[in-house]
Structures are given as structure tokens and as C-alpha cells.
C-alpha positions as CSV (number, residue, x, y, z in Angstrom):
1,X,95.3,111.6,88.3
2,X,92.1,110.6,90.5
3,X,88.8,110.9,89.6
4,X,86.2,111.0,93.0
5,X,82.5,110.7,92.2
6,X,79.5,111.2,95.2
7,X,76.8,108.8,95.3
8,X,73.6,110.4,94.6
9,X,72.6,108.0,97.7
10,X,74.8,106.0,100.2
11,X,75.0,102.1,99.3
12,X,74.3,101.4,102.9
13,X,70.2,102.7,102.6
14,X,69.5,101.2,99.0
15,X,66.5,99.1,99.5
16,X,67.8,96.3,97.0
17,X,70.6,94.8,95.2
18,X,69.3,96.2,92.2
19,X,69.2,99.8,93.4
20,X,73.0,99.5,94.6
21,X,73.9,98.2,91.0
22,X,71.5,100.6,89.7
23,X,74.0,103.5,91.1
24,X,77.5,102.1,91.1
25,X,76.6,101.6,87.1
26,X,75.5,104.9,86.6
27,X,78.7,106.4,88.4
28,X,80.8,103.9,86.1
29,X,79.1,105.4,83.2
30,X,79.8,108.7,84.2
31,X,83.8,108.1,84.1
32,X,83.1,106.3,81.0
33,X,81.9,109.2,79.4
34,X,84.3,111.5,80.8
35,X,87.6,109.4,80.2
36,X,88.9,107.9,77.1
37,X,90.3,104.0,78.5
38,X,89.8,102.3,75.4
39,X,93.9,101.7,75.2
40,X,93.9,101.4,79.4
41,X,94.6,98.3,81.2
42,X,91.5,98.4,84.0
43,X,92.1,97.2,86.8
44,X,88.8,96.6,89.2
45,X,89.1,96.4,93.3
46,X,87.7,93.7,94.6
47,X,86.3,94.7,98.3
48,X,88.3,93.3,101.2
49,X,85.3,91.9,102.9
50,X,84.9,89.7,99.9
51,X,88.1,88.3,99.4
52,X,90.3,85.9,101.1
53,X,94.2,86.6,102.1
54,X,96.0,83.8,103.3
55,X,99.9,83.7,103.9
56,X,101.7,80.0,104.4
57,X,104.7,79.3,104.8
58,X,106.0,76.5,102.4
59,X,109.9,75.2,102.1
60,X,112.1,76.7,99.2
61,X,111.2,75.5,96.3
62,X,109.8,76.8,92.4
63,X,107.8,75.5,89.2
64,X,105.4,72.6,89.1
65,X,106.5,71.9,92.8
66,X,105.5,75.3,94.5
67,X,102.6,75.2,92.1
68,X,101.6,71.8,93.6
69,X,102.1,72.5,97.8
70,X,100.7,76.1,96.8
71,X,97.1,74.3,95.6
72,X,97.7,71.7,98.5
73,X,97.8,74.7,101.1
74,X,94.9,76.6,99.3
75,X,92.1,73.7,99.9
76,X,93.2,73.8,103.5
77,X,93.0,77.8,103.8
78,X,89.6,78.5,102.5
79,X,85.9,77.3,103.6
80,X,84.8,76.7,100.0
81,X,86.0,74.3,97.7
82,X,88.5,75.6,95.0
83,X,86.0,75.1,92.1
84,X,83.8,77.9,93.2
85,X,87.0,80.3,93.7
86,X,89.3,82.4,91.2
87,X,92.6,82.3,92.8
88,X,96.1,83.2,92.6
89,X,99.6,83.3,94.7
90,X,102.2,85.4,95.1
91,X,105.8,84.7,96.7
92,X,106.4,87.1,99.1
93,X,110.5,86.5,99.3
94,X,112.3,85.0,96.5
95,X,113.1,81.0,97.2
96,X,117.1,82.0,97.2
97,X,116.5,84.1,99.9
98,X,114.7,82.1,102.1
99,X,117.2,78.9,101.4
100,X,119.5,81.0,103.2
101,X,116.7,82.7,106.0
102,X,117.1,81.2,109.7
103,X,114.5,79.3,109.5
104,X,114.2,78.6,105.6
105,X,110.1,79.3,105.3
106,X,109.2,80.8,101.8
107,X,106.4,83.0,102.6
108,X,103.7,82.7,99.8
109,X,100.6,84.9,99.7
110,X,97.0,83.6,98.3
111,X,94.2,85.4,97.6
112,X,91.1,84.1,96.5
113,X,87.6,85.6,95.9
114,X,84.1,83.6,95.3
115,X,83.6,83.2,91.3
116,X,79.9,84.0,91.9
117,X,81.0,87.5,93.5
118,X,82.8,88.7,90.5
119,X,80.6,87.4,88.0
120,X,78.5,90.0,89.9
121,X,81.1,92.3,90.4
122,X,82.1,92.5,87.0
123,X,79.1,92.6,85.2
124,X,78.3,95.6,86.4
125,X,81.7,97.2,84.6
126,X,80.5,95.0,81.6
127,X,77.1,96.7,81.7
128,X,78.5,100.2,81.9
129,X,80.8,99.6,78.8
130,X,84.2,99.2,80.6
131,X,85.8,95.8,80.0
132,X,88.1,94.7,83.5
133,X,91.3,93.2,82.9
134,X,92.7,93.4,86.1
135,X,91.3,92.0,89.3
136,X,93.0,93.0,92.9
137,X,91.8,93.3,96.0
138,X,91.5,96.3,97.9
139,X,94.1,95.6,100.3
140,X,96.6,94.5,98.4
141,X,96.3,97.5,96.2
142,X,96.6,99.6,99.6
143,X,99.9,97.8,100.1
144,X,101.0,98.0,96.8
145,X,100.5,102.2,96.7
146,X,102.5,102.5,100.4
147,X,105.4,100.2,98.8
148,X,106.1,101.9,95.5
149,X,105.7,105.0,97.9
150,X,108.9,103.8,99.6
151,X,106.7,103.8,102.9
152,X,106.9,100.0,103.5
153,X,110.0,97.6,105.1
154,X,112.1,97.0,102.0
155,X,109.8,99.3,99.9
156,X,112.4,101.9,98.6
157,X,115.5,100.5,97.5
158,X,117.3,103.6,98.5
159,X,117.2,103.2,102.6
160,X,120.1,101.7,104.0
161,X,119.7,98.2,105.0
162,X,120.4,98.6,108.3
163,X,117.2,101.0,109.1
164,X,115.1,97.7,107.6
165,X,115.7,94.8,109.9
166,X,113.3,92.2,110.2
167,X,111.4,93.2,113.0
168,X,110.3,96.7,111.4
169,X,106.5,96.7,111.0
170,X,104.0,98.8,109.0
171,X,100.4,98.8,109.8
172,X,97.7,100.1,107.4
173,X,94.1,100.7,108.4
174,X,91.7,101.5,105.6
175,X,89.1,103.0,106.8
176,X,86.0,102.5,103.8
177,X,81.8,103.2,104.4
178,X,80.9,99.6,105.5
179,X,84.4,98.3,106.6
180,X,87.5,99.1,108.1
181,X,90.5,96.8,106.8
182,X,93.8,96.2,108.8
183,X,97.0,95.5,107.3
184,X,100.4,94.7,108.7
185,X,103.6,94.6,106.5
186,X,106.8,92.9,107.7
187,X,109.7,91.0,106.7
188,X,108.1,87.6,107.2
189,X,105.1,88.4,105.7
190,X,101.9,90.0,105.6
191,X,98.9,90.1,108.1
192,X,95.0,91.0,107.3
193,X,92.1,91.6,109.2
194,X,88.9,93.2,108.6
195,X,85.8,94.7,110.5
196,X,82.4,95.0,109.9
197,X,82.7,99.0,110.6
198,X,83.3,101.9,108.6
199,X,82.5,105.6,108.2
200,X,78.7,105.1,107.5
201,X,78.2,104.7,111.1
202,X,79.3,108.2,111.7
203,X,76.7,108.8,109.3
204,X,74.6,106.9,111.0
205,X,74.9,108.4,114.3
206,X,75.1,112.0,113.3
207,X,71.2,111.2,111.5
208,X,70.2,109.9,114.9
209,X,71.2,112.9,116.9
210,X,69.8,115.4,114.7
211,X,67.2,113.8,113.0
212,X,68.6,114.3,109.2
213,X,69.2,112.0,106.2
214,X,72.4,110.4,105.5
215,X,72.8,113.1,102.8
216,X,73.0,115.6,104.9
217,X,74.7,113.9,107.7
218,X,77.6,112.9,105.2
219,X,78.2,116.9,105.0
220,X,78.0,117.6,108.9
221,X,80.6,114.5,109.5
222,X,83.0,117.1,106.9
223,X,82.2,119.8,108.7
224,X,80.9,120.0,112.6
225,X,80.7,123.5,112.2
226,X,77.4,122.9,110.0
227,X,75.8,121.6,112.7
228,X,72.9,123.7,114.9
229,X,75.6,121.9,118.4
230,X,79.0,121.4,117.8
231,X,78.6,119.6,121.4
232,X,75.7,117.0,120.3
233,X,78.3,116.8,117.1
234,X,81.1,115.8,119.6
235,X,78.3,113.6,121.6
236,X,77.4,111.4,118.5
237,X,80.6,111.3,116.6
238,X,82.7,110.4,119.7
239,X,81.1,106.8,120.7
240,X,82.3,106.3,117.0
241,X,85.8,107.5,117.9
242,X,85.6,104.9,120.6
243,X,85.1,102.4,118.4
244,X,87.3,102.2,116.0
245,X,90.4,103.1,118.3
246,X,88.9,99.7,120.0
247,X,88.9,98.1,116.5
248,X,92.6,99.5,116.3
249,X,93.8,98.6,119.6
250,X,92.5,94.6,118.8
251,X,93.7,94.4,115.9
252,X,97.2,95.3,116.6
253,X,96.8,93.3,120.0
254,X,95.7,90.1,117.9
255,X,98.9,90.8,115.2
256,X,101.1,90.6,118.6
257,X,100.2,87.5,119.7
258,X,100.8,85.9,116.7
259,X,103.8,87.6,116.0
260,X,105.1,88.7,119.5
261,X,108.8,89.7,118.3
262,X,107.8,92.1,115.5
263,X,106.6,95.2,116.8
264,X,104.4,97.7,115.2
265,X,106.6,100.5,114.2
266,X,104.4,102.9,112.3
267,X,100.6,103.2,111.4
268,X,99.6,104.6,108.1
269,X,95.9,105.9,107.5
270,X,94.2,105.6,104.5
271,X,90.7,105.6,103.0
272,X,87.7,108.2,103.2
273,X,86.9,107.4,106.6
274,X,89.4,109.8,107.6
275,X,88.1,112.7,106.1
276,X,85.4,112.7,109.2
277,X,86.8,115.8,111.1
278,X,88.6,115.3,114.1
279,X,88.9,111.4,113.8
280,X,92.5,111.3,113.1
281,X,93.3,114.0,116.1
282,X,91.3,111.4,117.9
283,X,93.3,108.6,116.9
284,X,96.5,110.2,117.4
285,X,95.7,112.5,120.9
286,X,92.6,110.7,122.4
287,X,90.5,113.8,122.2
């Protein structure tokens, strides 16, 4: 089940940090009330813009070892020391598979997130009465959902092997209000990226061009046919378009050069960005 809630105001026009805790607490008190988790295991998304996803490639090896060359690795990866970070790391192939891989490279995934962020992050949970026990960030959880799904190289057991070599690709692009994260799954690995851009500058253009509040510009990016000109809807919401099928286009472009013999094979969207009408069509037709 899913529960969606609307903001009685959009994060991005809050005048403070504590208006914007002010809301996201009274939206987590709301579920609160209406759902019984007292027996749940919560887990809280950390936002992709605020953590850090590294993948290294370290030889096969296991216990105090891997442990060892993992935390090695991690000082190197991230520009703040590890005593201001929670972290973690994640194998990405077993070590007996890569001992026997061409090139012998165990892929291991870390992700880290600034301590002082989710002291923030959390105590905003704490101070609606829901106790986290969980922490993941936002990407991973997107690539998590589209691999239990089946959707992702390897990701359902059940396809034959042979339609899963390892240069099948799988892109993600999460489209959120304030940022647009881009995934890429493959047999070697996994690749991130994120951009400053998300669906409130639809918003924000739509308020431009017809002089309303974000409010009401959230309902005219649902629905165009709200609007007093469906062509100074097409006029705003199109240099939008533009830009994130440039944000796209780079992404997959920068993912290429690092790994030129992979190919993109599919492109999966996800996030609430794509409920704006007529981006996808965009996306997929150009108009």
C-alpha cells in the first residue's frame, strides 16, 4: 500500500528551515495518526542530493580484509573526513564470482551521508513520534524497487541467462521537486548522478507565465487544460522539456565515456516529476 500526502505549501517557497520542518513534521504526524507502525520496521529516505555513492573496485577478498581496503578506499572517495560520516558498503558481486571474472575486480558499493544531516533528518521523525530504524538513500531504494521488480540485469532470476550479458544496461531517472537523480545498473556495477533540477521549475515557470502561486501552478502542470492558453502552457512548460532531455542526454553521454562498451539498453522513469502532462510524450517523441 502507498500513502501520498500534499504539502499545504511547496518546500521550495518556505522562508526558513524551520517552516520546512514545520510542514514535513506535520505531514509525518498525519500518517502517524492514520497508521498503526508501532510493530513496523521504518525505514527513512535519505535524499540523493545529500548522500554520497561511490563504487571501487577492490580484488577478491572477505572479512577483516575487505573491511580494511573498504575503509582505505572510503577516506579517498569522500571530501569529508570519515568521523563526520555514517557509512556503510555493500558488495555488489559475490568475491567467488569475481575470482573467476576476466578481470577479477570485486565491485563494492559505499554510501555515506554527513552525520549532522541525519541528526537533522531524523529528528524531525523523532519529533513527530515515529522512531527510524532504517536509513537508505533514495537512489538505492529506486534500484532496489526496479530489481525485486525483475526490471534490472540479473534482477529476476527467471530470465534466461543468455538475455543478461554483461553489457545490458538499465538507466533510471528520478525525477523529484528540487532534483532529478540518474541511475545506471549493469553487470559491473552501478553509476549515479544527480542535478540540481526537478519538477518545481515547471512550477516555477508555469507561475511566471500566468502570474499564479505555486499552488495553483502545481494543478495547471496536472492539467494544461486548466489553463486560460493551452499555447502559453506549451510556451512555459516546453523550455523545461528542453532541459531535462539535456540533463538526460548528458548524463547518459558522461556514463558512456566512462563505460564506452556498455550501452544503455532501456530507460526507466520514476518519481512525481512525471506526472507533469506531456513530459514523458516529450521525452519519448520530442514533442
Amino acid at each position: 500500500a502507498a500513502w501520498l500526502a500534499e504539502l499545504p505549501k511547496s518546500l521550495d517557497q518556505v522562508a526558513s528551515t524551520e517552516e520546512k520542518q514545520a510542514i514535513v513534521e506535520g505531514v509525518l504526524e498525519q500518517f502517524r495518526r492514520q497508521h498503526s507502525i508501532t510493530d513496523d520496521c521504518v525505514c527513512v529516505g535519505l535524499p540523493g542530493r545529500q548522500t554520497f555513492c561511490r563504487v571501487v573496485n577492490l580484488p577478491p577478498m572477505a572479512g577483516k580484509k575487505l573491511d580494511a581496503a573498504v575503509r582505505f578506499e572510503a577516506r579517498r572517495a569522500f571530501p569529508f573526513p570519515l568521523t563526520e560520516l555514517e557509512w556503510a558498503y555493500q558488495p555488489l558481486v559475490e568475491a567467488a564470482r569475481t575470482a573467476t571474472s576476466p578481470n577479477g575486480a570485486q565491485p563494492i558499493l559505499i554510501v555515506a551521508a554527513r552525520r549532522s544531516f541525519i541528526d537533522e533528518h531524523l529528528a524531525m521523525f523523532e519529533r513527530a513520534g515515529i522512531r527510524a530504524k532504517v536509513l537508505q538513500s533514495d537512489a538505492l531504494a529506486v534500484c532496489n524497487h526496479f530489481d525485486r521488480e525483475g526490471l534490472l540485469p540479473g534482477g529476476d532470476p527467471s530470465r534466461d541467462a543468455s538475455n543478461r550479458g554483461p553489457s545490458e544496461a538499465v538507466a533510471m531517472v528520478d525525477i523529484g521537486s528540487d532534483t532529478t537523480g540518474f541511475l545506471v545498473w549493469f553487470a559491473e556495477g552501478v553509476w549515479f548522478h544527480s542535478a540540481g533540477m526537478g519538477s518545481e521549475k515547471i512550477n516555477r515557470a508555469l507561475a511566471r507565465q500566468f502570474g499564479v502561486t505555486m499552488a495553483e501552478a502545481e494543478r495547471l502542470k496536472r492539467s494544461p487544460s486548466k489553463s486560460r492558453d493551452l499555447r502559453q502552457w506549451h510556451d512555459a512548460a516546453r523550455s523545461v522539456f528542453d532541459d531535462v532531455a539535456h540533463e538526460i542526454h548528458w548524463a547518459l553521454s558522461m556514463f558512456g565515456k566512462v563505460h564506452p562498451d556498455t550501452p544503455v539498453n532501456r530507460i526507466l522513469a520514476v518519481g512525481g516529476g512525471f506526472e507533469t502532462h506531456g513530459l514523458l510524450r516529450y521525452l519519448l517523441h520530442g514533442r
